[in-house]
N, C-alpha and C positions, 0 to 999 in steps of 0.2 A: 695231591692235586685238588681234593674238594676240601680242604681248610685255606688252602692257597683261595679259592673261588670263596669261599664263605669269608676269608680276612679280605678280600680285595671286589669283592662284589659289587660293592658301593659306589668304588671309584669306577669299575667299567659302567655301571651305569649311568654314572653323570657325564662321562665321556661318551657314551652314547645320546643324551640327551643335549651335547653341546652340537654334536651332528646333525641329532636333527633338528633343529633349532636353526642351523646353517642350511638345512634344504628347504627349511621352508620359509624363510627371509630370501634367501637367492634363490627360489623354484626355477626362474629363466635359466640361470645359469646350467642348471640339471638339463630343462629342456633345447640345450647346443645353442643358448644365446651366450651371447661377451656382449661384459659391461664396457659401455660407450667413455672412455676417458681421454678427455681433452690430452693431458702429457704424456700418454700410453701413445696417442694418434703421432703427438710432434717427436716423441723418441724413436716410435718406426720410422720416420721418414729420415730423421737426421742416419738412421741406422742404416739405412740403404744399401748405400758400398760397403759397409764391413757383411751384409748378411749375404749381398752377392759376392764375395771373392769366402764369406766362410761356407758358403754351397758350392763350391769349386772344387775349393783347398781341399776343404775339409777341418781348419781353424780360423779362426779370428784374424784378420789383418792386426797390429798393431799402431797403424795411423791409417786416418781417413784422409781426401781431399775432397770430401762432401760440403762441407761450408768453412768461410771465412780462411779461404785458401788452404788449408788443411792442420791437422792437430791430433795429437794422439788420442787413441781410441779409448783412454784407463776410466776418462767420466765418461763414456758414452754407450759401451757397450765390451765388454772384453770376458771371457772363463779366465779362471785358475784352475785348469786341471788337477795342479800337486797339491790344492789344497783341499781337505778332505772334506772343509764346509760345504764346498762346492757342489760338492756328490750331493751331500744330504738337503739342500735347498733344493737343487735339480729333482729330488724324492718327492719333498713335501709338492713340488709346484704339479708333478705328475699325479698325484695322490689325489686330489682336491683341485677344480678349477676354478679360476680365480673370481672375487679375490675371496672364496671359503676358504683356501687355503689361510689366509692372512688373521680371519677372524679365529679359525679355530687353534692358533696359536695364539693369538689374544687372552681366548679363555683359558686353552689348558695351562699355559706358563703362569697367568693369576692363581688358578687352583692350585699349582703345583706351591708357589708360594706362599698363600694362604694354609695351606698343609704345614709346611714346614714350621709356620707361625704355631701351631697348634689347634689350630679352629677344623672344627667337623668337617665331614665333607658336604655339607649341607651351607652348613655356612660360606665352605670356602666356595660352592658352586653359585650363592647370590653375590661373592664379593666380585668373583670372576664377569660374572652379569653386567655388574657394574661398572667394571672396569674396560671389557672389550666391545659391551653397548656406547661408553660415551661417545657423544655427538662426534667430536674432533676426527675421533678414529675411522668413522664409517667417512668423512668428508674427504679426508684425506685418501682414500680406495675412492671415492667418487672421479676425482681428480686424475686419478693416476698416479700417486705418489705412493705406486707401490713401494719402493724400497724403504721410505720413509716411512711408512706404515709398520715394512716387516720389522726395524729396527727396532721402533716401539714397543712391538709384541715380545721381544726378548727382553724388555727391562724385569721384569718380575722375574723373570730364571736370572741371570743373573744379582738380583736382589739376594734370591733362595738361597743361591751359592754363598753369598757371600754372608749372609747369617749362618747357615749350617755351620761354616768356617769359623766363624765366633764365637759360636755354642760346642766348640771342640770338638767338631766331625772333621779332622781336618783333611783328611785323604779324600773323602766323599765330596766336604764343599770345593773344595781345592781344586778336584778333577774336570766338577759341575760347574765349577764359575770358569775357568779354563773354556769348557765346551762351547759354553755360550757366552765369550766375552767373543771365541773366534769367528762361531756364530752373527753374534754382534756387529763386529768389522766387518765381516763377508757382507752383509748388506748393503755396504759400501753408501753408506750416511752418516760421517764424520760428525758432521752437526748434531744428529740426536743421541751420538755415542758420548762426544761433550757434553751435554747437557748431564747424561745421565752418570759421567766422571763426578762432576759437582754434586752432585744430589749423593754420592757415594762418599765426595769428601767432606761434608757434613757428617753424615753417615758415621766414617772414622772417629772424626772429632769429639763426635757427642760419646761414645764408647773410648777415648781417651781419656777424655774428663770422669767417665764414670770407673773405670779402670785404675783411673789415679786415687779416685776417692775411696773405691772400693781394697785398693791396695793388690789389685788383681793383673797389675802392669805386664810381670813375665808372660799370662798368658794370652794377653792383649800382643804384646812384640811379634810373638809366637804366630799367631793370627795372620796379624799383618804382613809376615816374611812368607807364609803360605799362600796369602792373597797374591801379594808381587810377583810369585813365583806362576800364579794362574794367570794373571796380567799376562807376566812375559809372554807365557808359553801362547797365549791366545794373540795375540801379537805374532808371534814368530809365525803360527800358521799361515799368519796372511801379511807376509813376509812382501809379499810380490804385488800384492793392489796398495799395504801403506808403502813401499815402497816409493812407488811410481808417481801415487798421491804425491807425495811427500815431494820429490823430484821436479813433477809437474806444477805445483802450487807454487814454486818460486819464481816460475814463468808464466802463470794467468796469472786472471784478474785480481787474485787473494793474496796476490805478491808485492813486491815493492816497486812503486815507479819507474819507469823507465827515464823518466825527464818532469823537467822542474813544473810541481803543480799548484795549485793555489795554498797559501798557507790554508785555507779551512780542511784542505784534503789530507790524507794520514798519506805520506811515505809507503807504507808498509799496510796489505790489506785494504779491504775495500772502503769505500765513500761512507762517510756516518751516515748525512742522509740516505744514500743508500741501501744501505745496511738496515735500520730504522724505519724506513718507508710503511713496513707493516708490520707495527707499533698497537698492541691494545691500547684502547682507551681506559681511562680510570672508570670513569661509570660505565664503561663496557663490563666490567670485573661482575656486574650485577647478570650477564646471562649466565652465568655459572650457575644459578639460581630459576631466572626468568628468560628461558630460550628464545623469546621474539624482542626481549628487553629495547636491543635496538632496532627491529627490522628485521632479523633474521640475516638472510643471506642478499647479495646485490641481484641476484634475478627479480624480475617484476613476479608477483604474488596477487596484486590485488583485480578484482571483478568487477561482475556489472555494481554488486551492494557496497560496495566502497566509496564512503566520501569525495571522491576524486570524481567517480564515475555520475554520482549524482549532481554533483555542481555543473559538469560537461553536460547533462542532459538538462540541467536548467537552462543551459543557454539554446536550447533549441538541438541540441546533438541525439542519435537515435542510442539503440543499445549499445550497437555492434561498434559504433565511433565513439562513445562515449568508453567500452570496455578495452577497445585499443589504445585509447588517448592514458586511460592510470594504468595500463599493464606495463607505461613506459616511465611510470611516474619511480623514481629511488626511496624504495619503504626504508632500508638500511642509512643510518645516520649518523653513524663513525667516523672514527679520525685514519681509518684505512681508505687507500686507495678502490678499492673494494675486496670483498670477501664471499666465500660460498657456505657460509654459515658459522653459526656463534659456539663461542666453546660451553658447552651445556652437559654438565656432570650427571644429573637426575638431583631433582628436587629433594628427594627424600635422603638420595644418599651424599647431598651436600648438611640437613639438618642430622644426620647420624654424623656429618664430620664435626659439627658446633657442640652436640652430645658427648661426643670421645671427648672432646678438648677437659671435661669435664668429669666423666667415668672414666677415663685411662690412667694409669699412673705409669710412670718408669720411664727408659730411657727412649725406648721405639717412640712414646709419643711427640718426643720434645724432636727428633730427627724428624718425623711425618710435618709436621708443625711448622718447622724450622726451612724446609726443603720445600713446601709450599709456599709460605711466605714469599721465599727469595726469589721462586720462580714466575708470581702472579708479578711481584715489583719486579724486574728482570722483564717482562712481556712488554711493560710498559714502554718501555724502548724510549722513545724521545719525549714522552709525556712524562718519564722520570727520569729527567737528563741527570739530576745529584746524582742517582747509582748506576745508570745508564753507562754515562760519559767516565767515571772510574773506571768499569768493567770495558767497556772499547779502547780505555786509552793505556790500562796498566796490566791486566789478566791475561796472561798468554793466549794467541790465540780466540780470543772471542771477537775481533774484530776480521776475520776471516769467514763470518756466516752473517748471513741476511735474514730478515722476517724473524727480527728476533721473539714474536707473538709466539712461535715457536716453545718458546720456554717454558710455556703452561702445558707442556708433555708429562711435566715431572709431577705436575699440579694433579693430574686427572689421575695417574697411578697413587698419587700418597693419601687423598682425599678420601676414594673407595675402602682403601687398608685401615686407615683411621674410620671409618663409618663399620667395619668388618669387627674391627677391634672395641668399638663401642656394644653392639650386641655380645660381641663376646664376654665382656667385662660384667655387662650387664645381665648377664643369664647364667653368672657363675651359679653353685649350687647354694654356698654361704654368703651369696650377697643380702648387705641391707636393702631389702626392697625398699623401707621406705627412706632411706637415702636416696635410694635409684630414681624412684619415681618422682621426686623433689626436683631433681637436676634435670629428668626428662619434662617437666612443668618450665622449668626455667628455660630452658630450652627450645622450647615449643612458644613462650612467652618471645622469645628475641627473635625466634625464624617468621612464625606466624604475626606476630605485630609489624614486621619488616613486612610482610607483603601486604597487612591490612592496609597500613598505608599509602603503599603504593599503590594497591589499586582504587583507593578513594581520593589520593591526591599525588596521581602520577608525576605532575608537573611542578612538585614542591623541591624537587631534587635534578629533576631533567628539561632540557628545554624543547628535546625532540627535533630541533634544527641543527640542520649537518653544517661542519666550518666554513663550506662553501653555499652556506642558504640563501647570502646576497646575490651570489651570480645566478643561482637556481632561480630568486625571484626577478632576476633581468631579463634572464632567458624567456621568462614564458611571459613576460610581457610583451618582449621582440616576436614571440610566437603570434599575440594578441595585439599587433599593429600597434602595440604603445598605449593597451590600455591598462592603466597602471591597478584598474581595480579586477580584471582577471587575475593577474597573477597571485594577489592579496587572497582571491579566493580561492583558488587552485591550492596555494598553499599551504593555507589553511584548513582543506578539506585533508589535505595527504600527511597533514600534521594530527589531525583529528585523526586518520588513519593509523600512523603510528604508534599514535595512544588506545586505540582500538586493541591493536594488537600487542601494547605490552599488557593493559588489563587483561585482556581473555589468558593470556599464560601467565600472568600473576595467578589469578585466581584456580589455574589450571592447576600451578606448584601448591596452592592452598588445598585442592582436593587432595593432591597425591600424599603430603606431610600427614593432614587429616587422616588420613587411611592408615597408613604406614606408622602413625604415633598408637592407633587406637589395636592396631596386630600388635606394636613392641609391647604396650601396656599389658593386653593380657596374657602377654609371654612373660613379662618380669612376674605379673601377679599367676601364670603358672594357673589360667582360664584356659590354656589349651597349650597342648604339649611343644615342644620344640620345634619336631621335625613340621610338622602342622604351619607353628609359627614361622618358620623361616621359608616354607614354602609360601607363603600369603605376602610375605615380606620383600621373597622373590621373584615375584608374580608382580605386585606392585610394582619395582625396580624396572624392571623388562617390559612392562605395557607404557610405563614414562617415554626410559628411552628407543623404545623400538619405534614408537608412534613419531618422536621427534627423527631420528633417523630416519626413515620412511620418508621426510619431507625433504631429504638430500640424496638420499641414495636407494629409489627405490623402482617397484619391475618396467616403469617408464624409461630409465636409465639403459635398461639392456636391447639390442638389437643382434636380427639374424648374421650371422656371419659374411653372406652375402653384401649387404648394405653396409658392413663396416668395413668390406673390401672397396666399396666402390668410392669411400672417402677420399683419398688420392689417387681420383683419373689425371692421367694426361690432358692437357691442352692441344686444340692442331700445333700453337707454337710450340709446345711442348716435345708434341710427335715432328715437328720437322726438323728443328736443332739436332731431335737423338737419331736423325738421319746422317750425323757428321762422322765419322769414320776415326775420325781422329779419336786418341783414347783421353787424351790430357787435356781439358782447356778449363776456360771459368765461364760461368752467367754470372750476371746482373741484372736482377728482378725487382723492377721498381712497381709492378702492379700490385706486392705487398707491403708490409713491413720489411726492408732488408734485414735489417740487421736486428730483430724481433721476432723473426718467423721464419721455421722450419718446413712451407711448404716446396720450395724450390729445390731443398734438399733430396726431397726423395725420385727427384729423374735427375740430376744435373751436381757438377760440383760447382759453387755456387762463392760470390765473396761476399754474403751475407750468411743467414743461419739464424737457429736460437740455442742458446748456449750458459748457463748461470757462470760458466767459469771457462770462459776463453780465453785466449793466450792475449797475453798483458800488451803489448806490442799492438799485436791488431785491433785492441781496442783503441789503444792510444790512437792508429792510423784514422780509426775511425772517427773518432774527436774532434782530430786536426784537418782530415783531409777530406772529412765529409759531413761535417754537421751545417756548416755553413753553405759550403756547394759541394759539388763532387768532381772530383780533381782525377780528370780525364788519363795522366802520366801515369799516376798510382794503377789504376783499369786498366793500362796499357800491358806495364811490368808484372804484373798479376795477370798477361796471357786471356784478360776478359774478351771471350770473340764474339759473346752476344751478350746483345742488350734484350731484354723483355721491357715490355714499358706499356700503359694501356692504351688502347684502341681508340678510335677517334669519339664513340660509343661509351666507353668509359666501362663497357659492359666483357669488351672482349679484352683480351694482351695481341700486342704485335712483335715482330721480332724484328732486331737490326743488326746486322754484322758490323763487327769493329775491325775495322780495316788495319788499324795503328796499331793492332794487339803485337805485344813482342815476340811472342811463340814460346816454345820449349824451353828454349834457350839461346845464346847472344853472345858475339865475342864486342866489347865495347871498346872505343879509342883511346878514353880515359879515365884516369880515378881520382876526385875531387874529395880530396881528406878533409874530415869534420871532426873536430876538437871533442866533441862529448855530443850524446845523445840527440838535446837539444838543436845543436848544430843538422845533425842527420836527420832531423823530423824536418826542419826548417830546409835541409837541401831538397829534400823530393818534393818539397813544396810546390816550384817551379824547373823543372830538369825535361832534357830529352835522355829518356833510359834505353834508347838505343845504342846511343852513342857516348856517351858517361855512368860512372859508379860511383854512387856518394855511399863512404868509407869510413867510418869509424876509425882513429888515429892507432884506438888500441892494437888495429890489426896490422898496423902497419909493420913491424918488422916480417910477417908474410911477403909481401912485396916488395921492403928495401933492396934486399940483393939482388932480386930477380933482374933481367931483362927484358922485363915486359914492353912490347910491343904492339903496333895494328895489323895481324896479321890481310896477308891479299888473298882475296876469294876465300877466306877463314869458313869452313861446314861446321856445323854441329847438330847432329838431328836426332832425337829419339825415337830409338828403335823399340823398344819395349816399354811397357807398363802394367805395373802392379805395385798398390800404397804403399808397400812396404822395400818394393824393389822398382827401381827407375835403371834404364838400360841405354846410354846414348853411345852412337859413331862417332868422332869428328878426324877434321884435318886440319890443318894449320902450317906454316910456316915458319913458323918462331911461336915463341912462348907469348902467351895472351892471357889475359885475363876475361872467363866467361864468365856470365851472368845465369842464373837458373831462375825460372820465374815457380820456385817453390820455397814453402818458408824454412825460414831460418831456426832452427833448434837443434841446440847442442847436445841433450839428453840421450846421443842413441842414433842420430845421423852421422855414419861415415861414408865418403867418399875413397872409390879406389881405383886407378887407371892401370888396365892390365894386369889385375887381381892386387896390386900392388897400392896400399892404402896412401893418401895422399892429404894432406890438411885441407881445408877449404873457410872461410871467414864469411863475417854477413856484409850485404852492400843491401842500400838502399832500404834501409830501418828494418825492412822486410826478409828480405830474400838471401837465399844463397850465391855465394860466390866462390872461386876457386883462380889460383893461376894455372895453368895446362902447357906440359911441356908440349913442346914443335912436335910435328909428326903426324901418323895415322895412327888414333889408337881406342879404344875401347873403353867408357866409364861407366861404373857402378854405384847409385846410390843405393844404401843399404841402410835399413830401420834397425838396429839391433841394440836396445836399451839395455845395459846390463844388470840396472834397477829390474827390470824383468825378469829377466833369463836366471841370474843368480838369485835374486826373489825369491824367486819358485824353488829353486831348488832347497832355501831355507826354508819355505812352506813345506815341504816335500818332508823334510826332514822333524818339521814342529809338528806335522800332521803324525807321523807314527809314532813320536814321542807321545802326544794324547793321548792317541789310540790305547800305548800298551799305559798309561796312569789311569784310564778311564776303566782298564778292563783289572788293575791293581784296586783301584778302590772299589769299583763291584765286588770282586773276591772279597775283599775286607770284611766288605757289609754283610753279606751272606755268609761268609765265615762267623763274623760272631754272633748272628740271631740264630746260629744254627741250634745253641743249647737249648735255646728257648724252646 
C-alpha cells in the first residue's frame, strides 16, 4: 500500500489541487449559491410537465404537451435507466455542484490524456490548465450549455483511449474508448460528438499513412477493428437516446421538408443561413490570441472613462447619463448575431502552439495541426462558403447542426496538446539547446512582432466597424433629431473604444508570452529545475485564463436559491387561466416571443415554446399560418381557449377566452382530400375545422371502405389525462370520422378502442384522426415508442457487456505489472 501511495502520490495531489482550484473559482457555489444560466432557466420551464407527472409517477413522461402543441420528451428532458452512463453522470452531478462538476472533468480527462501522451504529471497538470481554463468552456457553463460543455470534457479520455489502442494496449484502450465514447453519447450533444468523429478521422488517416509507410499495416488493421468494436459497444449502450434521436430527427426540424421550399433551402436538414448564422469571422480568428480583439462579448462593458461617455458629456450630459447612454453602446464588432464572449486559448499557450509546429516531429503533430486547421476554417461557416458549402451540401450529416463557430471545440483541445508537446520536446534530456533556443527566438520573433504591430497600428488590418455600422450610424442620428455630426462623433468615440480595448489585450498577451518565453528559456538552459519551471509556466497559464474567464463567468453570475426560484412567478392572468379545471387545452402568448420563448411554458401548455429542434411540421405551420398573420382556424383546431396578449399599459398581459376553440375532440361532416402536402398546408389555410378534415390522399385507403357518416347528437369527451396516456367516452350512431386536437406522430402513437388497437391517420397537416365504429365505447391513446422500450433493453444489455470488458481489461492490467 505505501509504494502504491509513493508510485501514485503525485497524481492524488494534482487531483487535489484541481479541487481546489474548483472551490475557489466557484466559492459561491460552495456557499448554497446556483449559477444564474440563461438555458438552464428556459429548459426548466419548457420542463415543467415532464417534472410534474415524474413527481407523481415516479418516471419521465415520454411526450410533453408543454409547447408547440406537444412533442416528445427525447431533446428535452428524459433518463435511461438501462443505461449504465446514466448512473455514473447522476454520481459525478451529485458529487460536485454545478457546474465544478463539469470543470473538474475538464481537467482530469486532459491529465489523464497528457499522461497517456507520456508527459509528467506536472506537465500534464499545466496542459490540463490549459485546456479546461479556455475561455469558450467556462462561456459555454455561463450559459447553460451544460450538456454541451460535459460532452467536451470527454474528448481527451476518449482521445486517451483511442491512442492507448494504437500503441497496442488493446484491451485497456478498447474498454477505455468504449466507456467514454458511451459516456460521450449519454450527454446527448450529437453536434460535439460529430465534431469530435472528424477530429478522430483525421486522426485515423494520418496513422494509415504512417502505417503504410512504416510497413506497420497489420497492426494499424488490428487497431482499427478494436476501436470499431468500442464504437459499437458505446453505441449500443445508448441504444435508447440514439435510438429515438435517430427516429425523431426525421420528423424535426433537421429532417426533410414536408412541402415545396425555396430552391435556396436544402430538402433535407436545416436552412444554410440558418445553420451559418453563428459563423466566425476571419479576423475574429485573432482572439485566439487577443481576447477583446473584437469587443469581447455583446454585453455593454464600457464606463464613465470610455470614449463614448466622454463625447456624451461634452454635449452637456452629467456622468450618470453619459455612463447609461455607452453602457448601451455595442463594443463587440463581428459578423455574429451576437456573442457572450470570444474564443480565447491563452496567449502563451497559443505561442507554445506556433513553437511545437517547430519542435515536434512525427505523426501526433501533423493530426494536432491538421484538426485545427480544418476546424478554425470549418467555424468560419459562411465567411468560407468554398469549404463551408462542400461540407453542408455533401458530408453526411453536418447540415443537421447549427452555430457552426462551434467547430473551434476541436481547435481549443489540439492547441493545448501541441503547446504540452512543445515543452515536452523541448526539455528532452539530449535536446540541442541551441537548436531549441533558435526556434523559440523564431518564435517569439512571429508571435511577439504580431502583436507589436497590432498594438501600434491596430487599424492597418481591422476596421473596428460592425457590417451593420451604417445603420448603427442612422440610428444615433435618428436618436440626435437628424444631426448628422452626433453620430459621426458618437461613432467615432466607440470605435476609439474598440481600439482601446484591443490594445490593452494586445499588449496584455505581450506580457503573458514575455513571461512564459523568459520561464521556458531558463528551463531549456536548465537555470532552474523542471518541476520549478513548469510550475512558473503554470501559474502564468492560469492567471491569463482565469482573469479572462472571470470576465464571463464570474461570483456576480451566482444567486441565492431563493431568487432563482422566483424567476418564473405566475401572472394574475397566469393564476386565473390555472383556475380552469380542464386538464387539456393550449395558450397563446403574445406578450412574448411565441414561438422563441420558453416563458409560457412553464404554467401552461402553450402553441408556442423555444425549441432548436421542433417537429418539422409545426414549424412549417408556423411559416405558413403565422408569419404573415395568425390564422385564427389553425388556434381553433389546436384547442387554443386562451389568448394572453398585453394590457392596455403595455406593462401588464390580459387574458381572452376563445370561444371557437374545437375542444378535445370533434366528430366532422367531411373530409376534403389533398393530393400532397402542399395541398394540405394550403387546405387549413382557410377551413372551418369543425365541420371538415383536410386529408392527405395517402391516407386515403383508411376511409375508402368505410361508411363514414354525420353522426346525430355524436359525444366524444375526455375522460382522462396524462402525456403519455389520453383516455376519451364517446357515442355515435354510425361510423364517423373524429378529429383529435393532438399532434400527429407516427413514432409510438397508438390508438386502441376497447383495448383493441385501431389505425388512425393525420388530418389537417397537424393533428390526429381516426374513423370510430358506431356505438358506446372507450378510446386509448397510448405513447409507446418502441425505439425506446426496446432501446433500452439493448442498452441494458451493451451496458453489462462494458461492465464485464472494463472489469477484463483491469484484470489484464494489473495482471501483468504484477511481476514488476
Amino acid at each position: 500500500m505505501n509504494n502504491w501511495f509513493k508510485r501514485n502520490g503525485i497524481h492524488l495531489g494534482i487531483i487535489v489541487f484541481f479541487v481546489v482550484l474548483c472551490f475557489v473559482y466557484f466559492a459561491p457555489a460552495f456557499q448554497g449559491k446556483v449559477l444564474m444560466q440563461s438555458d438552464v432557466q428556459k429548459a426548466a420551464a419548457t420542463q415543467s410537465e415532464i417534472m410534474k407527472y415524474k413527481a407523481e409517477d415516479g418516471k419521465a413522461p415520454l411526450w410533453t404537451n408543454s409547447m408547440f402543441g406537444g412533442m416528445p420528451t427525447y431533446q428535452i428532458w428524459l433518463k435511461y435507466p438501462k443505461n449504465i452512463t446514466t448512473h455514473v453522470i447522476d454520481v459525478l452531478n451529485a458529487s460536485f455542484p454545478n457546474p465544478v462538476n463539469t470543470v473538474l472533468i475538464y481537467l482530469l480527462a486532459t491529465y489523464f490524456l497528457l499522461i497517456v501522451l507520456g508527459m509528467s504529471p506536472w506537465l500534464a497538470a499545466v496542459g490540463a490548465i490549459a485546456f479546461g481554463f479556455s475561455s469558450y468552456n467556462f462561456i459555454f457553463l455561463e450559459a447553460g450549455h451544460s450538456n454541451q460543455a460535459m460532452a467536451i470534457a470527454f474528448f481527451p479520455t476518449i482521445l486517451g483511449g483511442v491512442i492507448l489502442t494504437l500503441r497496442g494496449r488493446y484491451w485497456l484502450g478498447t474498454a477505455l474508448t468504449a466507456f467514454f465514447v458511451a459516456m460521450e453519447i449519454r450527454t446527448n450533444h450529437i453536434q460535439m460528438t460529430y465534431y469530435l468523429f472528424i477530429a478522430l478521422i483525421i486522426l485515423m488517416g494520418v496513422e494509415l499513412y504512417h502505417s503504410y509507410k512504416d510497413k506497420t499495416l497489420p497492426a494499424y488493421w488490428k487497431s482499427l477493428g478494436f476501436l470499431v468494436a468500442a464504437a459499437i459497444l458505446g453505441i449500443a449502450v445508448n441504444a435508447g437516446s440514439l435510438w429515438t434521436t435517430y427516429e425523431y430527427g426525421e420528423y424535426s426540424t433537421r429532417g426533410k421538408s414536408n412541402i415545396t421550399t425555396d430552391s435556396a433551402q436544402p430538402n433535407n436538414g436545416l436552412d444554410k443561413d440558418y445553420a451559418f448564422q453563428w459563423s466566425q469571422g476571419v479576423g475574429e480568428t485573432m482572439t485566439l490570441l487577443i481576447p477583446n480583439a473584437y469587443g469581447g462579448a455583446s454585453q455593454p462593458t464600457l464606463d464613465d472613462k470610455s470614449d463614448v461617455a466622454k463625447a456624451i458629456m461634452a454635449k452637456g450630459a452629467d456622468v450618470q447619463q453619459a455612463t447609461g447612454f455607452a453602457q448601451q453602446m455595442p463594443v463587440y464588432w463581428g459578423p455574429k448575431p451576437f456573442t457572450s464572449g470570444p474564443w480565447y486559448f491563452g496567449a502563451f499557450v497559443l505561442f507554445l502552439f506556433i513553437f511545437g509546429l517547430f519542435v515536434v516531429k512525427g505523426r501526433l503533430k501533423w493530426f494536432l495541426l491538421s484538426a485545427t486547421v480544418l476546424s478554425i476554417l470549418l467555424a468560419f461557416g459562411k465567411n468560407f462558403s468554398l469549404l463551408s458549402d462542400l461540407f453542408f451540401n455533401y458530408v453526411p450529416l453536418y447540415n443537421k447542426f447549427r452555430s457552426v463557430e462551434f467547430n473551434l471545440v476541436i481547435a481549443s483541445l489540439c492547441v493545448p496538446i501541441l503547446a504540452c508537446l512543445a515543452i515536452f520536446e523541448a526539455t528532452k534530456p539530449n535536446v540541442d539547446v541551441k537548436e531549441v533556443i533558435k526556434k523559440l527566438k523564431t518564435s517569439a520573433y512571429i508571435v511577439l512582432g504580431i502583436l507589436v504591430v497590432m498594438i501600434a497600428l491596430p487599424t492597418l488590418l481591422f476596421s473596428f466597424k460592425a457590417d451593420n455600422h451604417q445603420d448603427f450610424l442612422n440610428q444615433l442620428n435618428q436618436v440626435a433629431g437628424g444631426d448628422a455630426n452626433f453620430g459621426a462623433e458618437i461613432s467615432k468615440a466607440l470605435i476609439d473604444d474598440r481600439i482601446s480595448l484591443f490594445r490593452t489585450d494586445a499588449f496584455r498577451s505581450f506580457i503573458f508570452i514575455a513571461l512564459g518565453i523568459g520561464a521556458l528559456w531558463a528551463l531549456i538552459n536548465k537555470k532552474i529545475n523542471m518541476s520549478l519551471g513548469l510550475i512558473i509556466i503554470g501559474v502564468i497559464i492560469l492567471v491569463d485564463l482565469w482573469s479572462v474567464d472571470k470576465r464571463y463567468l464570474n461570483d456576480e453570475k451566482f444567486v441565492s436559491k431563493s431568487i432563482m426560484n422566483q424567476q418564473a412567478q405566475k401572472r394574475p392572468v397566469d393564476e386565473f387561466i390555472l383556475r380552469d379545471t380542464d386538464p387539456d387545452y393550449r395558450v397563446f402568448d403574445t406578450t412574448i416571443p411565441t414561438f422563441q420563448s420558453a416563458d409560457a411554458t412553464a404554467f401552461h401548455k402553450t402553441i408556442g415554446g423555444y425549441h432548436a429542434a421542433k417537429l418539422k411540421r409545426f414549424q412549417e405551420v408556423i411559416d405558413k399560418q403565422f408569419t404573415s398573420s395568425t390564422n385564427q382556424d389553425v388556434l381553433d383546431m389546436l384547442n387554443t381557449k386562451y389568448f394572453i396578449t398585453p394590457g392596455k399599459d403595455n406593462q401588464t398581459a390580459s387574458m381572452q377566452a376563445n370561444s371557437t376553440a374545437c375542444g378535445h375532440a370533434w366528430f366532422v361532416q367531411s373530409v376534403q382530400y389533398a393530393k400532397d402536402n402542399d395541398q394540405e398546408m394550403l387546405g387549413i389555410s382557410s377551413f372551418d375545422p369543425k365541420k371538415e378534415a383536410i386529408v392527405n390522399r395517402e391516407f386515403e385507403p383508411l376511409l375508402k371502405d368505410k361508411n363514414v357518416g354525420v353522426p346525430s347528437n355524436g359525444i366524444i369527451k375526455l375522460t382522462s389525462y396524462h402525456p403519455d396516456l389520453l383516455k376519451y367516452d364517446y357515442s355515435i350512431d354510425k361510423e364517423a370520422v373524429a378529429v383529435f386536437s393532438e399532434i400527429w406522430y407516427p413514432k409510438g402513437w397508438n390508438m386502441y378502442v376497447d383495448g383493441e388497437q385501431m389505425p388512425y391517420f393525420r388530418a389537417d397537416y397537424l393533428l390526429r384522426a381516426a374513423v370510430l365504429p358506431s356505438g358506446n365505447h372507450k378510446i386509448e391513446w397510448k405513447f409507446e415508442p418502441r425505439s425506446y422500450f426496446f432501446g433500452e433493453n439493448i442498452s441494458l444489455f451493451g451496458s453489462i457487456l462494458l461492465s464485464l470488458i472494463l472489469a477484463y481489461a483491469l484484470y489484464r492490467e494489473l495482471a501483468t505489472k504484477r511481476p514488476a
